[in-house]
LOVO-395707 format. One record per residue (C-alpha): residue number from 1; residue in one letter; x, y, z. Coordinates in steps of 0.1 Angstrom, whole numbers. Example, Ala and Ser with C-alpha at 12.3 -4.5 7.8 and 13.67 -1.06 7.14 Angstrom:
# residues 2
{gulum->1, torro->A, px->123, py->-45, pz->78}
{gulum->2, torro->S, px->137, py->-11, pz->71}
# end
This chain:
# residues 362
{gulum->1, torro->X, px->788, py->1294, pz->1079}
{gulum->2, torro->X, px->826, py->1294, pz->1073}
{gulum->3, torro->X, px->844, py->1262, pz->1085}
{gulum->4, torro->X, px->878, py->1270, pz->1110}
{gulum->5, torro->X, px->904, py->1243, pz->1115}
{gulum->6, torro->X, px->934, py->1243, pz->1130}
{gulum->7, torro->X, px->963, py->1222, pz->1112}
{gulum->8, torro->X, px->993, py->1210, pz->1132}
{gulum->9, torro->X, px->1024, py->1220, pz->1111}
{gulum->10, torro->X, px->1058, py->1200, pz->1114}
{gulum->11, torro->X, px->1084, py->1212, pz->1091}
{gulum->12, torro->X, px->1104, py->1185, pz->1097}
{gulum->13, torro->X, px->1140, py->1178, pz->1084}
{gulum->14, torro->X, px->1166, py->1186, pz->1059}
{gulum->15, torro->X, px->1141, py->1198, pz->1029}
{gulum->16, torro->X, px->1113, py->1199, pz->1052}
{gulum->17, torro->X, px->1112, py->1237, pz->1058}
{gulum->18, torro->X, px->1115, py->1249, pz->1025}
{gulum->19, torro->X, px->1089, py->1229, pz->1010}
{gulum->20, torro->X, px->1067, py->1232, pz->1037}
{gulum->21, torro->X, px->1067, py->1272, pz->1038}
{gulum->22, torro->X, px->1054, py->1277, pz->1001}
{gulum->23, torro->X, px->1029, py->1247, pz->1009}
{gulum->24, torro->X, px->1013, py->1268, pz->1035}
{gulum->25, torro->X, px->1014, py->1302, pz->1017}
{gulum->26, torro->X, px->995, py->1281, pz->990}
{gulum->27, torro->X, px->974, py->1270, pz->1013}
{gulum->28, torro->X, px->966, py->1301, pz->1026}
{gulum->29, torro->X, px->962, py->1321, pz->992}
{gulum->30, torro->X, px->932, py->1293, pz->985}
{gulum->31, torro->X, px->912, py->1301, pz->1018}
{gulum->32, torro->X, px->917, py->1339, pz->1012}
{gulum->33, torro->X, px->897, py->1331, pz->978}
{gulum->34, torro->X, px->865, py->1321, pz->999}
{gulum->35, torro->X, px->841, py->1323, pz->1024}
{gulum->36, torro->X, px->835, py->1286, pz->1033}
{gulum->37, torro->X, px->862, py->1281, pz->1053}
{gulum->38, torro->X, px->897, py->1292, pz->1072}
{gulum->39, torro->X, px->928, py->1278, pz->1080}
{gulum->40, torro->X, px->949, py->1281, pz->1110}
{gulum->41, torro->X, px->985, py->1270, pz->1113}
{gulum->42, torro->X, px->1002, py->1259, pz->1146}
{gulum->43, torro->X, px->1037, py->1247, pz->1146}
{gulum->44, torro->X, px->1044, py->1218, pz->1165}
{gulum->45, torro->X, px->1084, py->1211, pz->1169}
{gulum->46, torro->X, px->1100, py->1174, pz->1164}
{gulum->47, torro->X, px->1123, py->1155, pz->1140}
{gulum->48, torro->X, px->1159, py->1145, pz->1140}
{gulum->49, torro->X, px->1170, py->1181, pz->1142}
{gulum->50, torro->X, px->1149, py->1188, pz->1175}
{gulum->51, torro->X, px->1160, py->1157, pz->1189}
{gulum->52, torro->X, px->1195, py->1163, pz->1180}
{gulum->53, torro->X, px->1190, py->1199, pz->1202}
{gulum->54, torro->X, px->1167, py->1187, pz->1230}
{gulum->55, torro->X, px->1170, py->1152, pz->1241}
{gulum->56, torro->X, px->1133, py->1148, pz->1225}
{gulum->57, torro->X, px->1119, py->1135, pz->1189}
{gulum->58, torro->X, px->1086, py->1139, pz->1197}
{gulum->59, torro->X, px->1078, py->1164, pz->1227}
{gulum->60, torro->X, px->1048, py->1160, pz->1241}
{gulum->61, torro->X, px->1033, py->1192, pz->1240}
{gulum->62, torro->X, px->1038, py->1191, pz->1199}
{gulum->63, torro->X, px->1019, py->1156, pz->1200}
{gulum->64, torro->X, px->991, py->1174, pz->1220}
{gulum->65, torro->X, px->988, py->1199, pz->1195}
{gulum->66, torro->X, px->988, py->1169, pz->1171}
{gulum->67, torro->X, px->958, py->1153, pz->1189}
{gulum->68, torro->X, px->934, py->1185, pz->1187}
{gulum->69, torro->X, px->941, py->1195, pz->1155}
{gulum->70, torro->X, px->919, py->1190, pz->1123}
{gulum->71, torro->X, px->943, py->1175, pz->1108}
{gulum->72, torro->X, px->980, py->1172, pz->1108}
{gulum->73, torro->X, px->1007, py->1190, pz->1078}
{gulum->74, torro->X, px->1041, py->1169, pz->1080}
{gulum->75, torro->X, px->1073, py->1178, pz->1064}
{gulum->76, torro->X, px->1099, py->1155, pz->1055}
{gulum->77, torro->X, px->1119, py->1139, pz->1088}
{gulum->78, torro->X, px->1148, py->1126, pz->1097}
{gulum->79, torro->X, px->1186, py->1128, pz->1093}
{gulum->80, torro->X, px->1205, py->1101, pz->1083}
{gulum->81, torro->X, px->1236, py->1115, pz->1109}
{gulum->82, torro->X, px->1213, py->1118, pz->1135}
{gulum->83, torro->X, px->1196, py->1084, pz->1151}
{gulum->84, torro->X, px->1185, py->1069, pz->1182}
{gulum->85, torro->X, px->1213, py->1051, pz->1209}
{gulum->86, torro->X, px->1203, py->1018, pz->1192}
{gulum->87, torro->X, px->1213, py->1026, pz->1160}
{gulum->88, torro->X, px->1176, py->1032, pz->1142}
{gulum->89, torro->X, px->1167, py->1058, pz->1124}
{gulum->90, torro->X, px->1147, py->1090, pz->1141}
{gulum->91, torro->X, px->1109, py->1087, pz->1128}
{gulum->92, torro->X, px->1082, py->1111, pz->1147}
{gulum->93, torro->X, px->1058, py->1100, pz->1116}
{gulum->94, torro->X, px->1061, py->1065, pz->1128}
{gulum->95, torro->X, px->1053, py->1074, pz->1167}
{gulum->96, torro->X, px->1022, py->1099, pz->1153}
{gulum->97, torro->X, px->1009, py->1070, pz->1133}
{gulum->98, torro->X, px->1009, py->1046, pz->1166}
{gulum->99, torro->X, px->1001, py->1069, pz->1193}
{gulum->100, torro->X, px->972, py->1085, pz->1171}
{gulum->101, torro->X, px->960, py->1052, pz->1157}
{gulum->102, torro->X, px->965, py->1059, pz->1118}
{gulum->103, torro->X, px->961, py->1026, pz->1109}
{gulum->104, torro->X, px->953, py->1033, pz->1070}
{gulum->105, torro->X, px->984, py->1045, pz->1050}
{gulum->106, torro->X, px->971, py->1064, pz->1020}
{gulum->107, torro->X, px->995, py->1060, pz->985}
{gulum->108, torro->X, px->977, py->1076, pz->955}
{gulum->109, torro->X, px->993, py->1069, pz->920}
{gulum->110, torro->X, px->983, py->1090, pz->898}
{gulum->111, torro->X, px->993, py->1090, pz->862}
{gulum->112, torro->X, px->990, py->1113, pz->832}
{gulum->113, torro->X, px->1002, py->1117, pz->800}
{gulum->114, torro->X, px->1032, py->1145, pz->802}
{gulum->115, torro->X, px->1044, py->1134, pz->833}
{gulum->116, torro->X, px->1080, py->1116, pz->836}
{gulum->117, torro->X, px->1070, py->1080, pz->839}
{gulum->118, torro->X, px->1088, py->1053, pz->824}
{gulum->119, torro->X, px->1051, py->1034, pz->813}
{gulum->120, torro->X, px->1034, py->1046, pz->781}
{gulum->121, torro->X, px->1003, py->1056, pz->781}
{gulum->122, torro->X, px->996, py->1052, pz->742}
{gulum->123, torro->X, px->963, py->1029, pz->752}
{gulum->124, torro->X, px->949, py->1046, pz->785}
{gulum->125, torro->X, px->942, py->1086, pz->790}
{gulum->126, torro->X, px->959, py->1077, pz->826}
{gulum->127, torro->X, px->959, py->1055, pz->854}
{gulum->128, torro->X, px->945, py->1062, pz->887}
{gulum->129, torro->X, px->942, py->1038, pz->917}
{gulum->130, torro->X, px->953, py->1037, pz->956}
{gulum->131, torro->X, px->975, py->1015, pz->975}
{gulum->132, torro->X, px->961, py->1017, pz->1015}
{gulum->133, torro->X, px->991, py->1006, pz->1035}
{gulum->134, torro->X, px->985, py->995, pz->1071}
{gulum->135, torro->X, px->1006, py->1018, pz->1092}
{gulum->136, torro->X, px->1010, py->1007, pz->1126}
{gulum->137, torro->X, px->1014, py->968, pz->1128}
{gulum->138, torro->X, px->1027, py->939, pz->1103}
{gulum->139, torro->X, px->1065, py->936, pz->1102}
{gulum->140, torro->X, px->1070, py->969, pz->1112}
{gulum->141, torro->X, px->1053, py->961, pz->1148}
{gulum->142, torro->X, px->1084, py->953, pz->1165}
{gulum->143, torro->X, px->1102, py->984, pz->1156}
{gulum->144, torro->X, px->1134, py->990, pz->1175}
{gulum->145, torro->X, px->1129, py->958, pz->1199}
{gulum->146, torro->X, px->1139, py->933, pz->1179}
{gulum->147, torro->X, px->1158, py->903, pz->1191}
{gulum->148, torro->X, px->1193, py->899, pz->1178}
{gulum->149, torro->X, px->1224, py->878, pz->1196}
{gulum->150, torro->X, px->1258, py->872, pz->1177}
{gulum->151, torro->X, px->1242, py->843, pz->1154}
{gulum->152, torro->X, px->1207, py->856, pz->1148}
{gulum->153, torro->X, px->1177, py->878, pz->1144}
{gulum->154, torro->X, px->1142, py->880, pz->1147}
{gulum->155, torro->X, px->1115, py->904, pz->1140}
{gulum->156, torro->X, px->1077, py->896, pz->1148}
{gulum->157, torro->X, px->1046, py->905, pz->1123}
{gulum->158, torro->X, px->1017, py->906, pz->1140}
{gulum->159, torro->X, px->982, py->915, pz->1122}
{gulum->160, torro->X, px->951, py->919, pz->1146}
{gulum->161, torro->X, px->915, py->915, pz->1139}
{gulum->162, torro->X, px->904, py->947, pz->1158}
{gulum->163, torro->X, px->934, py->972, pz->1132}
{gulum->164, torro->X, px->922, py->951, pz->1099}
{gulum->165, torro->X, px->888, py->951, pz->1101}
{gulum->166, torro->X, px->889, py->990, pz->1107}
{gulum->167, torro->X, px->915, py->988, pz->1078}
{gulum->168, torro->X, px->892, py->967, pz->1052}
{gulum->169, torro->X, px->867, py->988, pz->1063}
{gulum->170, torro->X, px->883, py->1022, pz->1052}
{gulum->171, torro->X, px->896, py->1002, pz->1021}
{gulum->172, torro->X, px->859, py->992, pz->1007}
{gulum->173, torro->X, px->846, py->1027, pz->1019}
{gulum->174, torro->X, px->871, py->1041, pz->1000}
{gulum->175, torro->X, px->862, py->1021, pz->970}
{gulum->176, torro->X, px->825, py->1030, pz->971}
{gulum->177, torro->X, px->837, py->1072, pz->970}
{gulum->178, torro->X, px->858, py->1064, pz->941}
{gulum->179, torro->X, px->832, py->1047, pz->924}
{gulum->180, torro->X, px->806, py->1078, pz->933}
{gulum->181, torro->X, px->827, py->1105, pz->923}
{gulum->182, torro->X, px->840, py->1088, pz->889}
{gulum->183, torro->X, px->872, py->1081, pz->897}
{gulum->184, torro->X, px->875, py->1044, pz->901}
{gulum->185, torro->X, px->850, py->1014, pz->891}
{gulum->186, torro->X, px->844, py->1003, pz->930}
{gulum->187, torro->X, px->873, py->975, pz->931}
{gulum->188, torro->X, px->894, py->966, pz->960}
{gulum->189, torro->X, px->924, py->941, pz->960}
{gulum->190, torro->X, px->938, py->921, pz->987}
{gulum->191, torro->X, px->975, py->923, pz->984}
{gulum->192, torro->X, px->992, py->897, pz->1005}
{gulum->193, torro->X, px->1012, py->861, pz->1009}
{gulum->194, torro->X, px->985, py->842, pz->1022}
{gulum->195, torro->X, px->997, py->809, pz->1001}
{gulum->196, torro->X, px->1032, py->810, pz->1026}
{gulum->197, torro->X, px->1024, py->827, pz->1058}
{gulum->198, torro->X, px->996, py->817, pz->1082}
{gulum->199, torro->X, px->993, py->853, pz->1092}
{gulum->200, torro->X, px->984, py->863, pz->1057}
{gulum->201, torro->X, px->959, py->836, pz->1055}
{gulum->202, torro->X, px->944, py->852, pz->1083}
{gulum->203, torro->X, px->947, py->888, pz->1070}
{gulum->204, torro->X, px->925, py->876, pz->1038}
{gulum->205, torro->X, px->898, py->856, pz->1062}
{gulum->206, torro->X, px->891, py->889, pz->1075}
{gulum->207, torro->X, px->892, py->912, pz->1045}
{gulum->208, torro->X, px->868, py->884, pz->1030}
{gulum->209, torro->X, px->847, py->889, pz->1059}
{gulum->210, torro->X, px->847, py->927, pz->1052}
{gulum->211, torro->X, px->842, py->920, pz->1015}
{gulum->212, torro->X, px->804, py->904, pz->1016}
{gulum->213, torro->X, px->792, py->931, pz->1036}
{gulum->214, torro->X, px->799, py->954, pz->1001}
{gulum->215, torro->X, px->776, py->936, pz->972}
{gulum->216, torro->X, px->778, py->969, pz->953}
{gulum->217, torro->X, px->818, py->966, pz->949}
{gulum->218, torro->X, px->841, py->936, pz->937}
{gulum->219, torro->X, px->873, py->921, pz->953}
{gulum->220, torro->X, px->898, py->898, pz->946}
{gulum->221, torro->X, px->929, py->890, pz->959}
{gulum->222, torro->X, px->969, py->890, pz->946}
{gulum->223, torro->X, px->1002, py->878, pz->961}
{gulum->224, torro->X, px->1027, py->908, pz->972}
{gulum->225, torro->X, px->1049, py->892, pz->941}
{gulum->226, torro->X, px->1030, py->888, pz->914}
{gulum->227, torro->X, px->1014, py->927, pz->925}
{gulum->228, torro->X, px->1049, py->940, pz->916}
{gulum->229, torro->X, px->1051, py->927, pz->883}
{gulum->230, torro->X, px->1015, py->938, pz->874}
{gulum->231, torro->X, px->1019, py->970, pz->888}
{gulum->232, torro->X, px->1045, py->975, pz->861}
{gulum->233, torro->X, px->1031, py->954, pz->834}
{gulum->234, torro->X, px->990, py->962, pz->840}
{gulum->235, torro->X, px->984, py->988, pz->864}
{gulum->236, torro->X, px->953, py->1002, pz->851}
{gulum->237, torro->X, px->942, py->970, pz->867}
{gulum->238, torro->X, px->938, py->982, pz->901}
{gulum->239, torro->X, px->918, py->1006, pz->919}
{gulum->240, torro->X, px->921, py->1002, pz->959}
{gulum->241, torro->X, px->947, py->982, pz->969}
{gulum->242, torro->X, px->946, py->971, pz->1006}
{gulum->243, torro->X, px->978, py->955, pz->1022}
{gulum->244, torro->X, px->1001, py->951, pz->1052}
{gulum->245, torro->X, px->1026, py->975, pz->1063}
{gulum->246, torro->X, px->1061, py->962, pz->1049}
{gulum->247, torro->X, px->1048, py->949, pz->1018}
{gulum->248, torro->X, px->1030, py->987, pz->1015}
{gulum->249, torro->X, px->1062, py->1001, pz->1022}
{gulum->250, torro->X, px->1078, py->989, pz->992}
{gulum->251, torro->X, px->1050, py->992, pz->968}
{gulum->252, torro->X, px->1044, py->1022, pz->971}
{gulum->253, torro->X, px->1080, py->1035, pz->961}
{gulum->254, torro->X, px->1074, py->1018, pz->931}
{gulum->255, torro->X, px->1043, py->1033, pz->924}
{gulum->256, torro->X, px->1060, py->1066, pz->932}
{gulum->257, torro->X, px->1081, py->1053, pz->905}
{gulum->258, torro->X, px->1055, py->1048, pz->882}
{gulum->259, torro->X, px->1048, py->1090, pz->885}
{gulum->260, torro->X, px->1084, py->1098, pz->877}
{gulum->261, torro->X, px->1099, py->1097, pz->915}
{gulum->262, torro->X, px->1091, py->1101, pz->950}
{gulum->263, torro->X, px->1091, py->1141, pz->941}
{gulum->264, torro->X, px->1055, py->1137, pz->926}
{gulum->265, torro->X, px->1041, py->1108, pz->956}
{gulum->266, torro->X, px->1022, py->1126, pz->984}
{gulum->267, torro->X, px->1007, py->1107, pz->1010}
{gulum->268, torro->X, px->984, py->1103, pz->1042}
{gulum->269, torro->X, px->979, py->1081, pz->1073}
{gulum->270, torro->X, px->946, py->1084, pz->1086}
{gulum->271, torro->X, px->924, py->1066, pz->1113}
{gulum->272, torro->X, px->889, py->1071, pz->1126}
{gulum->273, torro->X, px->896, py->1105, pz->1142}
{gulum->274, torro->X, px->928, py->1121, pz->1133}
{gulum->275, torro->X, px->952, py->1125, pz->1096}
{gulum->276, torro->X, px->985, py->1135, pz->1093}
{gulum->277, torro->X, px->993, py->1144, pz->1057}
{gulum->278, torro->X, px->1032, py->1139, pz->1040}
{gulum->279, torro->X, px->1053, py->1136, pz->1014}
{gulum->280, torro->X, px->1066, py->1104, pz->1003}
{gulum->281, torro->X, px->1101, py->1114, pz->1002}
{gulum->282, torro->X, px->1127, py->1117, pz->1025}
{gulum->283, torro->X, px->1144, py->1148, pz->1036}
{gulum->284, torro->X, px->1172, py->1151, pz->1010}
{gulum->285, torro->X, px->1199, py->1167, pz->1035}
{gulum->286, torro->X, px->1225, py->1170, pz->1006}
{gulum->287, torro->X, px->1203, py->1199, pz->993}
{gulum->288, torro->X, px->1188, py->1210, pz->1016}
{gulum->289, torro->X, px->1193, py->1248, pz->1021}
{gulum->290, torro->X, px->1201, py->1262, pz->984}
{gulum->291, torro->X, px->1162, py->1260, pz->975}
{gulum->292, torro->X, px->1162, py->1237, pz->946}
{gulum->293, torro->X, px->1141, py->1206, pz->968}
{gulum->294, torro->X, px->1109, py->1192, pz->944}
{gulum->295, torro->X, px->1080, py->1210, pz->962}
{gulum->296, torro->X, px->1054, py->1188, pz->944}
{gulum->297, torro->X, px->1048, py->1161, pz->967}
{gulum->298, torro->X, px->1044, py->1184, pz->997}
{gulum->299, torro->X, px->1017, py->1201, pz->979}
{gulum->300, torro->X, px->996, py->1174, pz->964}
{gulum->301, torro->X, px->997, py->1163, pz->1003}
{gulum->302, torro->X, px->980, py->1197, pz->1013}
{gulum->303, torro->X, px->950, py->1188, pz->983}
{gulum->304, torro->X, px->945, py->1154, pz->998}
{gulum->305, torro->X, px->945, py->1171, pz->1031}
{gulum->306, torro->X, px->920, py->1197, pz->1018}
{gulum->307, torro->X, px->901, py->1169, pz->1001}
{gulum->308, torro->X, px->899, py->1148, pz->1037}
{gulum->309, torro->X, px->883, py->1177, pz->1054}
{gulum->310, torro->X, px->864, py->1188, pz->1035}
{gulum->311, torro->X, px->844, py->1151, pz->1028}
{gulum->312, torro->X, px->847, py->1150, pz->1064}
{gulum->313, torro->X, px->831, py->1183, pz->1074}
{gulum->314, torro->X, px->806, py->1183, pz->1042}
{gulum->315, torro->X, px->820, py->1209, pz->1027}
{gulum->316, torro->X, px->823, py->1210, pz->987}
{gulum->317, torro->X, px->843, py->1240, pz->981}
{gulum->318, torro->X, px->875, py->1226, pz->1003}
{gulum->319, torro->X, px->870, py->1190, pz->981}
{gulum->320, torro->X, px->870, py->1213, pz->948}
{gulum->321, torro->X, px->900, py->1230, pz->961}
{gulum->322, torro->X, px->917, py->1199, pz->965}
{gulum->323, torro->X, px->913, py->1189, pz->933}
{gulum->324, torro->X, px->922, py->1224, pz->914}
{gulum->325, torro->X, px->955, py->1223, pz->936}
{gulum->326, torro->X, px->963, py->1186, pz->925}
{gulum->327, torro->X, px->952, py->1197, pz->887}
{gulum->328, torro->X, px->975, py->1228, pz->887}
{gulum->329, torro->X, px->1004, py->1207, pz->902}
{gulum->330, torro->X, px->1001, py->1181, pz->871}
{gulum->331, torro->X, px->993, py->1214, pz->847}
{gulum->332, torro->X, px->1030, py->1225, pz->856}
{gulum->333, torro->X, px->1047, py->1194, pz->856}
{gulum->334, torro->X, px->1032, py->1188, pz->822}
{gulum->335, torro->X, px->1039, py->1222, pz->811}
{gulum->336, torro->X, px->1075, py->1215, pz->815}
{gulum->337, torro->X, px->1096, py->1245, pz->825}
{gulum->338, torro->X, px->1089, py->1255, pz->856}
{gulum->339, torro->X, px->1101, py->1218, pz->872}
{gulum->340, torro->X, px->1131, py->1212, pz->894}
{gulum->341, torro->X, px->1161, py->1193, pz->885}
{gulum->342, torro->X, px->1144, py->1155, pz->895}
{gulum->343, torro->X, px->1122, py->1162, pz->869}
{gulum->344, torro->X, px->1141, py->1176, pz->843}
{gulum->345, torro->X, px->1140, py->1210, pz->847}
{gulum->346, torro->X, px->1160, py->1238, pz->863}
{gulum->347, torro->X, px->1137, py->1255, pz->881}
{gulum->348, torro->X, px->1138, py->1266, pz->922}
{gulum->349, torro->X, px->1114, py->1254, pz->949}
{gulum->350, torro->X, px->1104, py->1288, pz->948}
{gulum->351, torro->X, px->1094, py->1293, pz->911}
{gulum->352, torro->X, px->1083, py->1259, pz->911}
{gulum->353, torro->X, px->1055, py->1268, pz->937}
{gulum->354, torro->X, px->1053, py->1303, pz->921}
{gulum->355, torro->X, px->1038, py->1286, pz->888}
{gulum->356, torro->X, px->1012, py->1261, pz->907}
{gulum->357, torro->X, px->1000, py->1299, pz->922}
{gulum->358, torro->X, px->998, py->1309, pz->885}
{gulum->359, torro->X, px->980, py->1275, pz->876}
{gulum->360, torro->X, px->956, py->1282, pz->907}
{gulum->361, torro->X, px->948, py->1316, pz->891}
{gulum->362, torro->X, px->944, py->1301, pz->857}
# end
């Protein structure tokens, strides 16, 4: 029996539009190849833009839509010209991620040889792991209330037991699919500061606690610093890395970095119920409009989208779809000429997602 789902679709900002309408059109050239399942597409307004016409970031009616999907398809948001009265930057993802409780933030790094990326890969075939982010507490808990007077300012980080244990959780779960399906050894990491801040030592006490419960995987632990040298130095090291949400924010441009750029870095948030799926990057208003954005990361978002549901829903011909798309994305990067300027070439977004369609066929 054929699986339906319905996908919430924000465009998003700047960029967002035009990466997002080839996505889809991808997308929907894949479910037209099969019987197992069907996607529908249902456009759900918000960003800078819509806030900017509206008096609203995030209506209400596009959050319900949001909340009964299958799964959520989010563009690029935000414009640096447009912000909030108190200065900070307009972020729907952000209110999604708290309102929808997607605790786990989702990096994959993924590297092969013939991508742009400035390690070599002269001893490894590639390097694969994934860096899970929490997404709605740490140091970015206070968002927009912090305290600030003419001589100083204070933000708080707060870490629960209830959102880590549901985080560590996912993490070692995680873990134990890489492990099943080949694709990573069954290793999880606890990335924090535990030897300064007492809310770190905490955060380990509990992933510890989560860790017994897993005597078919291993764990150890690393400080955020030492994380960034290794990353750069070792990475083939790793294979799930679990840490809080600031310190996840800024390792995870640098493993973007590690691929060559935020072009290539898709992303998810995820909790127990709902997704939203995104790229990495921002939404590039300079360029926005003459149709020479990087597509890439938007559609290596739509495989691990495909790849979500269809674990989730048990069925194998959505996971092999997600892993074609994600091969012919890295078939045409490595290929060479049908990239965008970021990565060296000169092609548009539109010939850029016209050869993934050929990859796909291929």
């Amino acid at each position: 029996m054929k699986n339906r789902f319905q996908i919430a679709v924000f465009h998003g900002d700047g960029i967002g539009p035009e990466i997002m309408k080839p996505t889809q059109a991808i997308l929907s050239h894949l479910e037209k190849r099969t019987d197992a399942y069907s996607l529908t597409f249902d456009v759900a307004p918000a960003g800078a833009a819509h806030y900017a016409e509206t008096g609203e970031s995030l209506p209400q009616s596009s959050l319900d839509k949001a909340r009964n999907a299958d799964a959520i398809l989010l563009s690029a948001m935000g414009l640096p010209s447009i912000r909030y009265e108190d200065g900070t930057e307009i972020s729907p993802q952000i209110e999604l991620r708290k309102a929808l409780d997607l605790f786990a933030g989702v990096r994959p790094v993924r590297i092969y040889k013939g991508l742009h990326s400035p390690l070599s890969l002269k001893d490894h075939d590639h390097i694969d792991f994934v860096l899970i982010r929490e997404s709605t507490e740490g140091l970015f808990f206070s968002q927009g209330a912090g305290e600030v007077t003419n001589d100083e300012a204070t933000e708080v980080l707060k870490i629960t037991r209830k959102t880590s244990e549901k985080l560590f959780r996912f993490a070692f779960e995680l873990a134990n699919l890489r492990k099943r399906s080949g694709e990573g050894r069954g290793h999880v990491t606890c990335v924090d500061k535990a030897n300064v801040f007492r809310a770190f030592a905490f955060f380990r006490e509990l992933f510890n606690e989560e860790a017994v419960k897993h005597p078919q995987l291993t764990f150890d632990h690393a400080y955020v610093d030492a994380t960034a040298l290794w990353m750069v130095q070792k990475p083939w090291i790793f294979d799930v890395m679990v840490t809080e949400n600031m310190f996840g924010d800024i390792l995870s441009d640098l493993g973007a970095g590690l691929m060559g750029g935020l072009g290539l870095a898709p992303s998810a948030d995820m909790g127990e119920h709902h997704a939203v799926f995104q790229p990495c990057h921002g939404s590039a208003p300079d360029i926005a409009g003459n149709n020479i954005a990087n597509p890439f990361a938007m559609i290596l978002s739509a495989a691990m989208m495909l790849d979500w549901l269809g674990q989730k829903h048990h069925n194998s011909t959505m996971v092999e779809d997600g892993k074609h798309l994600r091969q012919a994305v890295y078939d045409v990067v490595n290929e060479g000429t049908q990239t965008t300027a970021d990565l060296g070439g000169n092609a548009s977004t539109d010939e850029a997602c016209s050869a993934v369609v050929k990859a796909l066929q291929a």
